[in-house]
C-alpha positions as a Markdown table, in Angstrom:
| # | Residue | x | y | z |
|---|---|---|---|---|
| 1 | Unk | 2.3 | 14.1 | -16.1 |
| 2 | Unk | 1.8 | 11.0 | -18.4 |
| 3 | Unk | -0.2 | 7.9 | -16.3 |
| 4 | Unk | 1.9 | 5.6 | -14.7 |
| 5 | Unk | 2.7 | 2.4 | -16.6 |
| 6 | Unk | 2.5 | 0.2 | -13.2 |
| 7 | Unk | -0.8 | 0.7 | -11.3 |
| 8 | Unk | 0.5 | -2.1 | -8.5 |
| 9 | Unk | 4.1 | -2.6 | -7.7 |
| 10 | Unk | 6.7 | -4.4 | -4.9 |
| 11 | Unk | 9.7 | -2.5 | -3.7 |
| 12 | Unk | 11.9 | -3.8 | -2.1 |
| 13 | Unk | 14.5 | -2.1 | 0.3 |
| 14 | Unk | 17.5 | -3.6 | 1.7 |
| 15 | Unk | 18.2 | -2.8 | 5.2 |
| 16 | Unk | 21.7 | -1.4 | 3.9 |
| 17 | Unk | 19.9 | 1.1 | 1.8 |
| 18 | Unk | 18.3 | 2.8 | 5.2 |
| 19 | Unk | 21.2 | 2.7 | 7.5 |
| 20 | Unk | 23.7 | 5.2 | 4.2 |
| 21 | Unk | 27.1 | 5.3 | 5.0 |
| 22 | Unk | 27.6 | 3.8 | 8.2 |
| 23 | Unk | 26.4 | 0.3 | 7.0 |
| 24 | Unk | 24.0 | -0.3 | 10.2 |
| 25 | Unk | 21.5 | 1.3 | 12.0 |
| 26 | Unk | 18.4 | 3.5 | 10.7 |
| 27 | Unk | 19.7 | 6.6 | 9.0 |
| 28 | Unk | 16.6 | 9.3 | 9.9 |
| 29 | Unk | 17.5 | 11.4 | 6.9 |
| 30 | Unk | 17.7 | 8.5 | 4.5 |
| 31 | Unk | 14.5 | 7.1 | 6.2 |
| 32 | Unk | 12.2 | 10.1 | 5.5 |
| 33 | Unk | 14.3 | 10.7 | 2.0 |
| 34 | Unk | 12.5 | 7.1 | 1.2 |
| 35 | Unk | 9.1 | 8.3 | 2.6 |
| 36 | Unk | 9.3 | 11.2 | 0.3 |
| 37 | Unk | 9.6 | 9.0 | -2.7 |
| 38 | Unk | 7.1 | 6.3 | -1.7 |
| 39 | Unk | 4.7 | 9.4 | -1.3 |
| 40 | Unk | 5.6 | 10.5 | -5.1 |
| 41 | Unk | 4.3 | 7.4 | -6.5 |
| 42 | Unk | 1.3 | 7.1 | -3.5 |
| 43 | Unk | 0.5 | 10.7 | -4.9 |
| 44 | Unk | -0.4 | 8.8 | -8.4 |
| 45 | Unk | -2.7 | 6.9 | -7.2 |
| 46 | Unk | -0.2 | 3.8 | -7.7 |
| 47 | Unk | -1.1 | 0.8 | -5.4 |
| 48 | Unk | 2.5 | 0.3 | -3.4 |
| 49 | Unk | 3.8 | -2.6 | -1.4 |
| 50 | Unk | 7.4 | -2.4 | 0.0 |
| 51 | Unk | 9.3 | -5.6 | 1.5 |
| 52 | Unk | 12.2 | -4.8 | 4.2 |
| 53 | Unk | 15.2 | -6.3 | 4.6 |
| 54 | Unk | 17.1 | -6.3 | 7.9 |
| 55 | Unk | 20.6 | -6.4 | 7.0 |
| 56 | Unk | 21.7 | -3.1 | 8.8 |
| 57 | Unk | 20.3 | -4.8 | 12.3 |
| 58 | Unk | 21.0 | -9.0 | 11.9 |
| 59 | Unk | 21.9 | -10.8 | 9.3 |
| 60 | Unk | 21.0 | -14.5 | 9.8 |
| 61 | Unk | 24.1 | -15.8 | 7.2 |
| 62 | Unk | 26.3 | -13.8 | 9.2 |
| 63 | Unk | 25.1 | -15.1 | 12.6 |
| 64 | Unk | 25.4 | -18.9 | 11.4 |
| 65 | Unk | 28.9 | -18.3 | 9.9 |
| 66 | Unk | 29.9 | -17.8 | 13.5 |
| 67 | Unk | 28.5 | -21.1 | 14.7 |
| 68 | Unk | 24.7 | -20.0 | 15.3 |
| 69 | Unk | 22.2 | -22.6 | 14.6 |
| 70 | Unk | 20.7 | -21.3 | 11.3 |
| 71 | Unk | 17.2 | -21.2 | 11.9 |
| 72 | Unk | 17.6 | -19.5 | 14.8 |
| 73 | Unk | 19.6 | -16.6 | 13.3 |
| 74 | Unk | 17.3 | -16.7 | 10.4 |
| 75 | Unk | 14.7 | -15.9 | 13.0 |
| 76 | Unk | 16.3 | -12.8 | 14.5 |
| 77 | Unk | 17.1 | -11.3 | 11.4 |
| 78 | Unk | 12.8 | -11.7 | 10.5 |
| 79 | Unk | 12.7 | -9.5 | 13.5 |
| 80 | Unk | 14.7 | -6.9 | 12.4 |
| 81 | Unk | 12.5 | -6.5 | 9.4 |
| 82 | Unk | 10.0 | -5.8 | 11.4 |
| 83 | Unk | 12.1 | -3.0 | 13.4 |
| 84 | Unk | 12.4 | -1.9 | 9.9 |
| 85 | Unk | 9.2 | -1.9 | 8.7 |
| 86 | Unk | 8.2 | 0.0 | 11.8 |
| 87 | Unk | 10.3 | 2.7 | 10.9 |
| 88 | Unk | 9.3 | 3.0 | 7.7 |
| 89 | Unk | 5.3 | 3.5 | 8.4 |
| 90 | Unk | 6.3 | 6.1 | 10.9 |
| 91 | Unk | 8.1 | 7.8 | 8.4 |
| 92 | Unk | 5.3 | 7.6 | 6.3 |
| 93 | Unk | 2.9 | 8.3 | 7.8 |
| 94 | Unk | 4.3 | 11.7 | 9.5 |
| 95 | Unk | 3.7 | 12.4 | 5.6 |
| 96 | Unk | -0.3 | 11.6 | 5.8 |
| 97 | Unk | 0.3 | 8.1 | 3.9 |
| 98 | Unk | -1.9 | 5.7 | 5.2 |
| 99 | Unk | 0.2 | 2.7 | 5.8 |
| 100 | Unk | -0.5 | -0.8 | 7.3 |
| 101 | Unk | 2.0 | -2.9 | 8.0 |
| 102 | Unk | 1.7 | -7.0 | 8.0 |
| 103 | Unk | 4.4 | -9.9 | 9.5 |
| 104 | Unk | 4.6 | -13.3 | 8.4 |
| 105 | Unk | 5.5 | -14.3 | 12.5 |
| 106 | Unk | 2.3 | -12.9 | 14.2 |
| 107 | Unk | 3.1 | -9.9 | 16.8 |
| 108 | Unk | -0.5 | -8.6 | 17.2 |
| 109 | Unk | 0.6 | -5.9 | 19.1 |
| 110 | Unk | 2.8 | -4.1 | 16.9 |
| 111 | Unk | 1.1 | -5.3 | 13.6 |
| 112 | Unk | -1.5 | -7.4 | 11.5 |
| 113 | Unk | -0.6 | -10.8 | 10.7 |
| 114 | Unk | 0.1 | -11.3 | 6.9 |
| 115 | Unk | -3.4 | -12.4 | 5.1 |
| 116 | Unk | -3.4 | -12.5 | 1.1 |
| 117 | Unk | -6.7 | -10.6 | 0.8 |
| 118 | Unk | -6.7 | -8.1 | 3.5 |
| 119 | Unk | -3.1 | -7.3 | 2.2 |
| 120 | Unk | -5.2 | -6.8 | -1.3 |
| 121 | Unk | -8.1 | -4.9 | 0.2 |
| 122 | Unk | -5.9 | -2.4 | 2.0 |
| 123 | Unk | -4.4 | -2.0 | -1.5 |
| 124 | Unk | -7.0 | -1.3 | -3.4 |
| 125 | Unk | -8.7 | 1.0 | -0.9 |
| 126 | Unk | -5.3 | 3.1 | -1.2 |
| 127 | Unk | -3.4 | 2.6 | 1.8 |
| 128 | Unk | 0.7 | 1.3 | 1.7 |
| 129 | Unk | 1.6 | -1.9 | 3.1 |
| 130 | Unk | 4.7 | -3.1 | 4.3 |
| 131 | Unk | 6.0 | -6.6 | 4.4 |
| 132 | Unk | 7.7 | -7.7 | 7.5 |
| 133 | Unk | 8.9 | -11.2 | 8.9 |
| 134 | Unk | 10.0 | -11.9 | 5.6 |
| 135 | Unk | 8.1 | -15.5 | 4.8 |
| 136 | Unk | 8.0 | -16.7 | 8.3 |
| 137 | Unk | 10.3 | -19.3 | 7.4 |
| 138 | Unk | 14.2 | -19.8 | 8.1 |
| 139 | Unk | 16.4 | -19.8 | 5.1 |
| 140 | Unk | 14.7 | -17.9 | 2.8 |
| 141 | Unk | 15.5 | -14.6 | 2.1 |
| 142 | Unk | 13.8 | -11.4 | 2.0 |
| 143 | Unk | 14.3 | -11.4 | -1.7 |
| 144 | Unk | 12.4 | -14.4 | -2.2 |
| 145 | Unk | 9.4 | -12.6 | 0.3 |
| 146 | Unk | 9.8 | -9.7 | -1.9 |
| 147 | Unk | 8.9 | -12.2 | -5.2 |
| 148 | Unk | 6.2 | -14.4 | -3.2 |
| 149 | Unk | 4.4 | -11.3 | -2.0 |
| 150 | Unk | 4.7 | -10.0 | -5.3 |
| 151 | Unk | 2.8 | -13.3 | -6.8 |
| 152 | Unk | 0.3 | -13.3 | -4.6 |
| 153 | Unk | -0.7 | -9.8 | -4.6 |
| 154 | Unk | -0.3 | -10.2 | -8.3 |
| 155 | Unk | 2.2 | -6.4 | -8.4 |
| 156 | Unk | 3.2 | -6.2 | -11.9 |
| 157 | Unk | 6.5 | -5.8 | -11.3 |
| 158 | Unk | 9.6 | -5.8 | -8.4 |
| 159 | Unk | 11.4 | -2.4 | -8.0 |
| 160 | Unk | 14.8 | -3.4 | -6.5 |
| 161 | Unk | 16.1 | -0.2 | -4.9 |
| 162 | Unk | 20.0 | -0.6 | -3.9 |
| 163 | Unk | 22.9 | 1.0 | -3.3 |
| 164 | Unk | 24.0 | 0.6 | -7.1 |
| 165 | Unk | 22.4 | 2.0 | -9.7 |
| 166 | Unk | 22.1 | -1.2 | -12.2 |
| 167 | Unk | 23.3 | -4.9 | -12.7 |
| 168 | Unk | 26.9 | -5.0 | -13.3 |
| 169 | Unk | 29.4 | -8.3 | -14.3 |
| 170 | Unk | 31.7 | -7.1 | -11.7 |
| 171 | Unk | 31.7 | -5.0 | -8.1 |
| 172 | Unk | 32.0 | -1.3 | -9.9 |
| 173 | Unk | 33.3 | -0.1 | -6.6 |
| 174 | Unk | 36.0 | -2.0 | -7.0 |
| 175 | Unk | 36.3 | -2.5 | -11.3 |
| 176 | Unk | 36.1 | 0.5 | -13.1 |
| 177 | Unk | 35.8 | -1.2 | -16.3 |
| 178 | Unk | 32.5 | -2.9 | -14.6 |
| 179 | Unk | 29.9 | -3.5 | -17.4 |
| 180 | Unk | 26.6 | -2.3 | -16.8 |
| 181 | Unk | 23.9 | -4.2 | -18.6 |
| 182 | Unk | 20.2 | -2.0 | -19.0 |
| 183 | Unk | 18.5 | -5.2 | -20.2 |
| 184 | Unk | 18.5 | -9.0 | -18.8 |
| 185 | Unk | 16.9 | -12.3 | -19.3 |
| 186 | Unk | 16.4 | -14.4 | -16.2 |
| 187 | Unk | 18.1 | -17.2 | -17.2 |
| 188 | Unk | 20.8 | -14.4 | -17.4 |
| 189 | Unk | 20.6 | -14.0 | -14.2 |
| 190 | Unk | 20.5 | -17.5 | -13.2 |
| 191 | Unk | 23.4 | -18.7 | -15.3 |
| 192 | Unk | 25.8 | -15.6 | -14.8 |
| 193 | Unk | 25.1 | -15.6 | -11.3 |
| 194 | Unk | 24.6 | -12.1 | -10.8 |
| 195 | Unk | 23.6 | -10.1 | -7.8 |
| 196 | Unk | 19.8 | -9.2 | -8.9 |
| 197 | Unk | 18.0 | -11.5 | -6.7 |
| 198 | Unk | 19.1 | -15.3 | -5.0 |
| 199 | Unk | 18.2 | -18.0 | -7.4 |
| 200 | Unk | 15.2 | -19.1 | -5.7 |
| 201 | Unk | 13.7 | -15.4 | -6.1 |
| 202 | Unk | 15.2 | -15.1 | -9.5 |
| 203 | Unk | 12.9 | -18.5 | -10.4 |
| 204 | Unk | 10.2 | -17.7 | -8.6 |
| 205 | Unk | 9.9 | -14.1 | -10.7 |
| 206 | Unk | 10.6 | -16.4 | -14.1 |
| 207 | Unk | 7.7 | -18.7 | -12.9 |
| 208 | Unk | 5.6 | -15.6 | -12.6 |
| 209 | Unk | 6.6 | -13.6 | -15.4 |
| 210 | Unk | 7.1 | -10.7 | -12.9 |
| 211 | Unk | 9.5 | -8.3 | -14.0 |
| 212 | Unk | 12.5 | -6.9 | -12.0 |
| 213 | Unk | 14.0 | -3.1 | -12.3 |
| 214 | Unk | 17.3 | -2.7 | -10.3 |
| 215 | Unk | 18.0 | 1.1 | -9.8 |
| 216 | Unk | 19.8 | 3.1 | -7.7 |
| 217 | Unk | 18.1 | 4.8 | -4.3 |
| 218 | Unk | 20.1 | 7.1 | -4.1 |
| 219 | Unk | 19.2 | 9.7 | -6.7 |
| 220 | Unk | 16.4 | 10.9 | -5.8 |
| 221 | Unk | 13.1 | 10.5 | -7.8 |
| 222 | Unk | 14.4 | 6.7 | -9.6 |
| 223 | Unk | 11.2 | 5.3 | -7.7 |
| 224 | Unk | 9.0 | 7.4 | -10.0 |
| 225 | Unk | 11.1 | 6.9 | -12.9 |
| 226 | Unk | 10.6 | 3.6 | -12.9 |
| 227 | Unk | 7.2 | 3.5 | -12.1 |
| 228 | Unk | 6.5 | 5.9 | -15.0 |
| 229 | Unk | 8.2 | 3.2 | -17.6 |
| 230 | Unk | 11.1 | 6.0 | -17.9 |
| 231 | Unk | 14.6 | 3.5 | -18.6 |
| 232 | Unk | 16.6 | 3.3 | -15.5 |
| 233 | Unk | 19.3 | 0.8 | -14.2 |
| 234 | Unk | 18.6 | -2.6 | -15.5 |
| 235 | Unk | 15.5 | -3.9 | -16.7 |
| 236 | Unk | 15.3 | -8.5 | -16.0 |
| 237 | Unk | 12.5 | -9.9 | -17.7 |
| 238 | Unk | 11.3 | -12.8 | -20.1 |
| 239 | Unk | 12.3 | -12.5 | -23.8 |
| 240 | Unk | 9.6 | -11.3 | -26.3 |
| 241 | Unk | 10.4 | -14.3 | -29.5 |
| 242 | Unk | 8.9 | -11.8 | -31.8 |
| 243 | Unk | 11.6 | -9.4 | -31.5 |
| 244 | Unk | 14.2 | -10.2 | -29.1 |
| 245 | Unk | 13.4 | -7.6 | -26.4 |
| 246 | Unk | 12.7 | -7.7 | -22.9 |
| 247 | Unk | 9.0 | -8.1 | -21.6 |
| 248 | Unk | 8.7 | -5.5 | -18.6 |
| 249 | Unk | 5.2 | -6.0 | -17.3 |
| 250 | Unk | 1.8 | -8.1 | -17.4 |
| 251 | Unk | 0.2 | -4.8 | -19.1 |
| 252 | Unk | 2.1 | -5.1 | -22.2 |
| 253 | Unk | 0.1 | -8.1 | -23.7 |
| 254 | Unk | -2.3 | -5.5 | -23.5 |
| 255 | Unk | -1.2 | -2.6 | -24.8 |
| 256 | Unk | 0.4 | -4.4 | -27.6 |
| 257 | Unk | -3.1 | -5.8 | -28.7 |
């Protein structure tokens, strides 16, 4: 097998994409599917972070739109991500992957508090580390954790596992004639208004030059693809002025020469 092209990457998980069908809850099966594929890239030798959303327990939007003070809402859906992220060691660690996970609202008990450089140093010394808490600050969302974490850790790139399996102008679920696009800009992103990220995350990835690959989780093995460089869903990224196409990682500068 050729080397991976990403030697440190953030993925990020939706709490929608463990709970399958039913739309809340954990899904068990779904749960240890995910394990399986965190394990394939683990097995590379590939330095992995994950960040958990908590959508298929709270959502804090939800809770406000039916009068709840934000903050507060925003609060209990941080919690769920750790529920979350708590399922997701276990699940990986039945599978001998050494896995630490951190919050951004300290819970000593159940986890480490997020530090930058421990979060670093359990990295390099190959062990997984999950995310939780997103930042530890109401109305943000766990996309824009997923980009912060990603700067700070300095991944090369966000994979953005969901439910579909690329960017699309339109809900294919619902539009058939749905375009798909494989390559974006984030200004794309930004003035289009399309569901990659939220435009603080979007911004905050553009700031960073930190690439984003949207794929689907549900076939199995995309996690690999797209850590192997293979083209899968949709690629969103800074414009290379020398010939048009889409920068997908830091390493490139490099290889190019």
């Amino acid at each position: 097998m050729a080397a991976p092209k990403y030697r440190r990457v953030v993925l990020k998980l939706s709490g929608e994409a463990l709970s399958g069908e039913k739309g809340y809850g954990i899904n068990h099966d779904i749960l240890k599917s995910i394990a399986l594929e965190v394990k394939d890239v683990y097995d590379q030798h590939v330095e992995v972070a994950i960040v958990v959303g908590g959508g298929n327990i709270w959502r804090g939007v939800a809770g406000s739109t039916k009068g709840m003070d934000r903050a507060t809402a925003d609060y209990m859906g941080m919690l769920a991500t750790v529920i979350n992220a708590l399922a997701m060691q276990d699940a990986l660690e039945k599978l001998d992957v050494v896995t630490r996970v951190q919050t951004a609202i300290e819970m000593r008990e159940v986890a480490e508090p997020y530090i930058r450089r421990r979060a670093i140093r359990h990295l390099e010394k190959g062990r997984v580390v999950i995310f939780a808490g997103g930042t530890g600050n109401p109305f943000f969302s766990t996309d824009t954790t997923a980009a912060l974490r990603a700067a700070e850790i300095e991944a090369e790139v966000i994979l953005m596992a969901k439910n579909v399996d690329a960017v699309y102008d339109s809900d294919p679920k619902t539009n058939p004639g749905a375009h798909k696009f494989t390559e974006l800009m984030y200004m794309d992103v930004l003035k289009k208004g399309l569901g990659v990220m939220d435009s603080t995350a979007t911004s905050l990835c553009m700031d960073n030059e930190i690439p984003i690959i949207v794929f689907g989780i549900k076939k199995r093995g995309n996690i690999l693809r797209a850590v192997m460089g293979e083209k899968i869903g949709t690629v969103v990224g800074r414009e290379n002025n020398d010939s048009g196409s889409i920068k997908t990682g830091r390493n490139e500068d490099e290889e190019n020469g």
